[in-house]
C-alpha positions in Angstrom: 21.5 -11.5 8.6 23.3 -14.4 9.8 26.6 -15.3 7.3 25.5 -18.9 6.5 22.4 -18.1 5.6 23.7 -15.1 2.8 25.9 -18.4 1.6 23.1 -20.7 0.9 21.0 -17.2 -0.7 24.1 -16.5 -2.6 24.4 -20.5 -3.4 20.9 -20.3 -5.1 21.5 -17.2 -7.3 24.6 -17.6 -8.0 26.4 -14.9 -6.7 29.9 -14.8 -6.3 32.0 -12.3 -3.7 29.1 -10.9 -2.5 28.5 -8.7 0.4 25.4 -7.0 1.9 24.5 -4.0 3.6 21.3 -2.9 5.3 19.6 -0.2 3.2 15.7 -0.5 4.7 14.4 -1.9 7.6 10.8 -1.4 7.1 7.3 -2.2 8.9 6.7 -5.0 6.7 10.1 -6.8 4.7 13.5 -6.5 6.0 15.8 -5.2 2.3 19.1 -5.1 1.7 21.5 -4.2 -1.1 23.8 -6.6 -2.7 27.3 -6.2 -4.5 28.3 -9.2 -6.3 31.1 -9.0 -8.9 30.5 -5.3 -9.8 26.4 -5.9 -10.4 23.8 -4.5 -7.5 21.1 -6.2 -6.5 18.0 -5.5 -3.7 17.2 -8.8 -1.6 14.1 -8.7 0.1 13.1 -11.4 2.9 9.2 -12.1 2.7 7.3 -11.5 6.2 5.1 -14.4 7.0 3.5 -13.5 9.3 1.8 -11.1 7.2 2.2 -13.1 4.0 0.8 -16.6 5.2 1.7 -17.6 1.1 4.9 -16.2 -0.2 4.7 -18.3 -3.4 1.0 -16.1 -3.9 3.3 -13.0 -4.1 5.9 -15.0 -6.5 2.9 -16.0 -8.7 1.4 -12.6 -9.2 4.6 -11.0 -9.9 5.7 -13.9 -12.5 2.1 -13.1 -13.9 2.8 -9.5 -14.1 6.5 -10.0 -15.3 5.1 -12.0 -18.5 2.3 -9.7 -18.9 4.4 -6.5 -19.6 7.3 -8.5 -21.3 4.8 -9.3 -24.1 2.1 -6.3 -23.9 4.5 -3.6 -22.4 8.4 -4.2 -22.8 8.9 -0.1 -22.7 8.1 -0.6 -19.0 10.1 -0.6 -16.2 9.5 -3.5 -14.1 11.1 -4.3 -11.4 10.6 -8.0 -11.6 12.2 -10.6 -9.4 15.8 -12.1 -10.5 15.3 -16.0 -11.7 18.5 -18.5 -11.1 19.8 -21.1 -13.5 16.4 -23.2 -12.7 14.2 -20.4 -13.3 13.2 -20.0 -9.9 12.2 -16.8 -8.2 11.8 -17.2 -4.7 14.5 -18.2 -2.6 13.4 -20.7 0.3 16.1 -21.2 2.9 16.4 -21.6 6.7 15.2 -19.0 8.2 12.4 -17.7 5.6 11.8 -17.1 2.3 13.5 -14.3 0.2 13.7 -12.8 -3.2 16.0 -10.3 -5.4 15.6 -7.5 -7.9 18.3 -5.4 -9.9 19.3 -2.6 -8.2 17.9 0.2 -10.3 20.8 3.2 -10.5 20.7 6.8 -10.0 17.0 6.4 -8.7 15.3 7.3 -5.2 12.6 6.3 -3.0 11.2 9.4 -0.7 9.6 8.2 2.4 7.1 12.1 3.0 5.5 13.9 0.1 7.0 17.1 0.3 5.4 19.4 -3.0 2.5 18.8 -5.0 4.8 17.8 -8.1 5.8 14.9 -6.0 2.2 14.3 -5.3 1.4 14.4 -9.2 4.4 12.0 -10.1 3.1 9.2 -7.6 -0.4 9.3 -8.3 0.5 9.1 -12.5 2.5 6.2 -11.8 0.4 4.3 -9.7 -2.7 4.8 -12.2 -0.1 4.3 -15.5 0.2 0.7 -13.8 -3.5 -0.3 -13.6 -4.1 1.4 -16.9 -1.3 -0.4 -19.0 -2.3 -4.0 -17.4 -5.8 -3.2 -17.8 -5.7 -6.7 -20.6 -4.9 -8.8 -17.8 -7.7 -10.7 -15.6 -7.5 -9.2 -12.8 -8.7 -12.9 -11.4 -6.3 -14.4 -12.2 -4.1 -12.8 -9.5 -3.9 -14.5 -6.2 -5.1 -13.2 -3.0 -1.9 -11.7 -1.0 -3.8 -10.4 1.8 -7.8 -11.5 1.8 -10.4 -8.6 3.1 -7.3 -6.1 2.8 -9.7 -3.2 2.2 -13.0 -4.8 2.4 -14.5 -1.7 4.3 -17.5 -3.9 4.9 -15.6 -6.3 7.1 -13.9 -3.9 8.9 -17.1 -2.0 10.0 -18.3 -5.4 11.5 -14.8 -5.9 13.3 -15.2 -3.1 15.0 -19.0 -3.6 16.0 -17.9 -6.4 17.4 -15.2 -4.5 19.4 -17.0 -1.9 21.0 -19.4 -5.2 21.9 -16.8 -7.4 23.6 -14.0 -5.1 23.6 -11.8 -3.8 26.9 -15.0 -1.9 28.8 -12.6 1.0 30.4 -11.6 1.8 26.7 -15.2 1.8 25.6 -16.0 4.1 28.4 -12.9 6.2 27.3 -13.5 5.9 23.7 -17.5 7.1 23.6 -17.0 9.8 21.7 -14.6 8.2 19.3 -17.4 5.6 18.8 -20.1 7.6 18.5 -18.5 9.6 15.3 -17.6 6.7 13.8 -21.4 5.2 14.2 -22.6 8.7 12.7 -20.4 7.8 9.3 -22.1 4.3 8.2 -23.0 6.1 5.6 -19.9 5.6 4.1 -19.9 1.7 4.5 -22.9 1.9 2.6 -21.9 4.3 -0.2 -18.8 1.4 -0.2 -21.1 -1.3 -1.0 -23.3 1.0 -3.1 -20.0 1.2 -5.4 -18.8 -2.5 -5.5 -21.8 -4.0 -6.5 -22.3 -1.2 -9.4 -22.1 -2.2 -13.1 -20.1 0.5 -13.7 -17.1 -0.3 -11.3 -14.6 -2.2 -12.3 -12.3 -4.8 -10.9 -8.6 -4.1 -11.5 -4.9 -4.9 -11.3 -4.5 -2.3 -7.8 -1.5 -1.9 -5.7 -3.2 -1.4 -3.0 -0.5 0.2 -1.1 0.4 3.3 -2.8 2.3 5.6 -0.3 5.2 7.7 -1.6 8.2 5.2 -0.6 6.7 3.2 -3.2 7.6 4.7 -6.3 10.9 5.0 -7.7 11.9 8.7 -8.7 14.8 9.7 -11.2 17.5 12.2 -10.6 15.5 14.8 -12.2 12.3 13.8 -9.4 10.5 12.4 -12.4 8.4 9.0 -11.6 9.7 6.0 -12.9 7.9 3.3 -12.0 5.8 1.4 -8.3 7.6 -0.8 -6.6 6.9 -3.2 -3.3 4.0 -5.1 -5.3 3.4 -7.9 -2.5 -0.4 -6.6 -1.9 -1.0 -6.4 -6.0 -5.1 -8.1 -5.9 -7.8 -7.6 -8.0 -9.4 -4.5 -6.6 -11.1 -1.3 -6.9 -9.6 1.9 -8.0 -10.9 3.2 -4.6 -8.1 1.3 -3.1 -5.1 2.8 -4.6 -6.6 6.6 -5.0 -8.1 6.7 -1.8 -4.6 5.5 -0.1 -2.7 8.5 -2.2 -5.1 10.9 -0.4 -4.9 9.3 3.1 -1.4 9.4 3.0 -0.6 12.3 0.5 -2.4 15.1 1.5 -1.9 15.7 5.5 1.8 17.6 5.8 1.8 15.0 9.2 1.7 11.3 9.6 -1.4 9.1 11.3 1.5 9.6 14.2 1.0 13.1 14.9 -0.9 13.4 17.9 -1.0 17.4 17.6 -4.5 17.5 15.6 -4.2 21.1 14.7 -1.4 19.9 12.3 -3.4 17.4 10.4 -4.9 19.2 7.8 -6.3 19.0 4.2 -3.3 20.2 1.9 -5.8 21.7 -1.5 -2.7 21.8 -3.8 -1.8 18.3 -3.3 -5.5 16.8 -3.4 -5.7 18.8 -6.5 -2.2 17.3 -7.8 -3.5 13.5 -7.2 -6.6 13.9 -8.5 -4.7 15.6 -12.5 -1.8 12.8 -11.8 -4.1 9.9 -10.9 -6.4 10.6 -14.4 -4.0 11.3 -16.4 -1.9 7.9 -15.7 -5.4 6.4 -15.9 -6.1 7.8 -19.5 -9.7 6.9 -20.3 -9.5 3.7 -18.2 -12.7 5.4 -15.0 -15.7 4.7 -16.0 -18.8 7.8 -15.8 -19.8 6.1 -12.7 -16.3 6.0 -10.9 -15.2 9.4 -11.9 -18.3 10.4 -10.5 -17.4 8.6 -7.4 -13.7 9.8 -7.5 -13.9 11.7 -3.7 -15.3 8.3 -2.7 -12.3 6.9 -2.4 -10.6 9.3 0.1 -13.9 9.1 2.7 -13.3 5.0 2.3 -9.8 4.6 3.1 -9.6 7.3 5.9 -12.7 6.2 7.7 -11.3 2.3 7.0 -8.3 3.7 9.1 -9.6 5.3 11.6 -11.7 2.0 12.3 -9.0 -0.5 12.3 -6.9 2.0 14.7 -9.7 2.8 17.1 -11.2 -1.7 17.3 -7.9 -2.4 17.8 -7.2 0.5 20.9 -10.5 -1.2 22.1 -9.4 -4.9 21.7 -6.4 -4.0 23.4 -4.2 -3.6 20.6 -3.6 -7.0 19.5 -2.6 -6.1 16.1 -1.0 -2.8 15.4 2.4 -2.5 17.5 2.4 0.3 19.9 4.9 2.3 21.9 3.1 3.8 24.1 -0.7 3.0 25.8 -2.5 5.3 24.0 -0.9 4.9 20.9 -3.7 3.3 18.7 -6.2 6.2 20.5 -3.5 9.0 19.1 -3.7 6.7 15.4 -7.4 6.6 15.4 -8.1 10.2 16.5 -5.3 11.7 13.7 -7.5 9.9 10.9 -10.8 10.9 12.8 -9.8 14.2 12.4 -8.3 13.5 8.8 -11.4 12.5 7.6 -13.5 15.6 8.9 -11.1 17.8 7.0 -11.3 15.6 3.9 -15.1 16.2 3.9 -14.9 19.7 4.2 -12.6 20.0 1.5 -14.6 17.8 -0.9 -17.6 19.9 -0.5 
C-alpha cells in the first residue's frame, strides 16, 4: 500500500502511530492488519471491479449493524469502525476502503479439515439467517445482481456453446452434453423459487470455511466477509457449504479420482446447518434440503465450463486448460453428490 495513501486512511479514522502489515491477500479484497496506539484493527480495500457500488456493501452492513444492536446485542458482529462523522467507508485515492476491530485469539481456516469443523461453519452460517430472520430481507441492496440465479447462468452458457470458441466446443462435447442431460436441475431451481413455501432471506451467499471466525478452543464464533449479504434463498448458503465442504480437494484438483463425496461431513452440515436454523425451513425446503448441493455444484460447473468455451474472459487462469480442469472437478463433484444423496 503506498505510504500517503495509509496517511489520508489513518487521517479519516483517526489513527495515530499506526503501521500495517499484510495478513490476506485474497481472490476478491486486499486486508491488512492495523496497530494504532496499542488497539488492532483489519482494513479491507473494496474491489470494484467486482463491487460496481461499494456504498451498497456499506448500506447493508450499517442495516445489519443496527439490526443486531437492537434485536441481538449478544451477537458478535463484526461491523465496520465509524470516525468522528459517523462515516463507514473510507473513500480516498486509489479506492475505497473500510475497517473492523481486530477480533483476538480467533482464527480463520482456509480447508475443512474434520467434520466438527464442518458442523461449526454450517451452525454459524444458519444462526445468522435465523437470528435476522425480523429483518426485510428487501431492504438489503443488491451487491452482486444474478449472483446465483441458476436460471441465468444456464442461458449464459446456451449461449456459449452457440457462439462460443468452435475448437473448444469440439473439445468440450462431452462436457456439454452432461451438462445438457442435467436441466432438470434448472428446473427443479425454478420449481423451488416460485414455491409458497420458500422463503426469501438475509443469506451470505458465500459461506466457505475462511469465512467464519473460530475460537482457540475451534468453536464458531461468528461469519465474516459479508460483502455478497442479498436477499436470497437458503439454497445459496447450504448448497455452497456442500460444494465446498465436502470434497477433501479443491475445484483445482485436476486428479478426479480425489474429488469425492466425504459422508461424515455432508452429514455434519446438514445437523450444523438445522440446528443454527432452529425452526426457521419451512416443510417444503427441508424437503428440498439436497436441492441445494445439485444447484450450486451444477451452477459451478456451468460458469467454469461457458467461460473455458468463451475463452475465459472471466475466471483468471494459469494455465490453457485451466477453466476445462475447474469445470470437469465440479462435473465430477456433482455425479458423486447424486450418488450420495440417493
Amino acid at each position: 500500500m503506498n505510504e500517503n495513501i495509509f496517511k489520508s486512511i489513518c487521517h479519516f479514522y483517526g489513527w495515530k502511530n499506526a503501521a500495517y502489515s499484510s495478513i490476506h491477500s485474497g481472490l476478491i479484497n486486499n486486508t491488512w492488519k492495523v496497530n494504532s496506539d496499542s488497539q488492532e484493527f483489519i482494513l479491507q480495500k473494496i474491489n470494484t471491479n467486482i463491487f460496481k457500488r461499494a456504498d451498497f456493501i456499506d448500506d447493508n452492513l450499517k442495516l445489519l449493524s443496527n439490526y443486531f444492536k437492537t434485536h441481538h446485542p449478544e451477537y458478535l458482529f463484526t461491523a465496520p469502525i465509524e470516525n468522528k462523522n459517523a462515516e463507514t467507508l473510507c473513500i480516498v485515492e486509489d479506492g475505497h476502503y473500510r475497517s473492523f476491530n481486530f477480533i483476538k485469539n480467533s482464527f480463520t481456516i482456509d480447508v475443512v479439515q474434520t467434520p466438527d469443523q464442518a458442523y461449526e461453519a454450517a451452525f454459524q452460517f444458519g444462526k445468522f439467517t435465523a437470528l435476522l430472520n425480523g429483518l426485510d430481507a428487501n431492504t438489503l441492496k443488491i451487491t452482486l445482481p444474478d449472483f446465483h440465479n441458476l436460471s441465468l447462468r444456464y442461458q449464459q452458457f446456451e449461449a456459449a456453446i452457440l457462439d462460443g470458441n468452435a475448437e473448444r466446443i469440439v473439445e468440450t462435447e462431452n462436457d456439454i452434453a452432461f451438462i445438457l442431460s442435467q436441466k432438470n436441475i434448472v428446473e427443479k431451481f425454478e420449481k423451488f423459487i416460485h414455491h409458497a413455501g420458500a422463503k426469501q432471506r438475509v443469506t451470505h451467499h458465500d459461506t466457505k470455511i475462511s469465512n467464519v471466525l473460530f475460537d482457540e478452543k475451534n468453536k464458531g464464533l461468528c461469519v465474516i466477509d459479508l460483502d455478497t449479504i442479498m436477499p436470497g434463498y437458503f439454497l445459496s448458503d447450504l448448497g455452497d457449504m456442500m460444494r465446498t465442504y465436502i470434497c477433501p480437494v479443491s475445484e483445482e484438483e485436476a486428479d478426479l479420482s480425489k474429488v469425492i463425496v466425504r459422508k461424515e461431513f455432508l452429514k455434519s452440515i446438514q445437523d450444523g446447518y438445522l440446528k443454527g436454523m432452529g425452526d426457521e425451513l419451512s416443510p417444503y425446503e427441508k424437503d428440498n434440503f439436497f436441492l441445494s448441493g445439485e444447484v450450486l455444484i451444477y451452477m459451478q460447473a456451468i460458469r467454469f465450463l461457458a467461460d473455458y468455451i468463451n475463452n475465459d474472459m472471466y475466471y483468471g487462469c494459469k494455465y490453457p486448460t485451466h477453466n476445462l480442469v475447474r469445470a470437469r472437478n465440479q462435473i465430477k463433484l456433482l455425479q458423486e453428490y447424486q450418488s450420495a444423496i440417493q
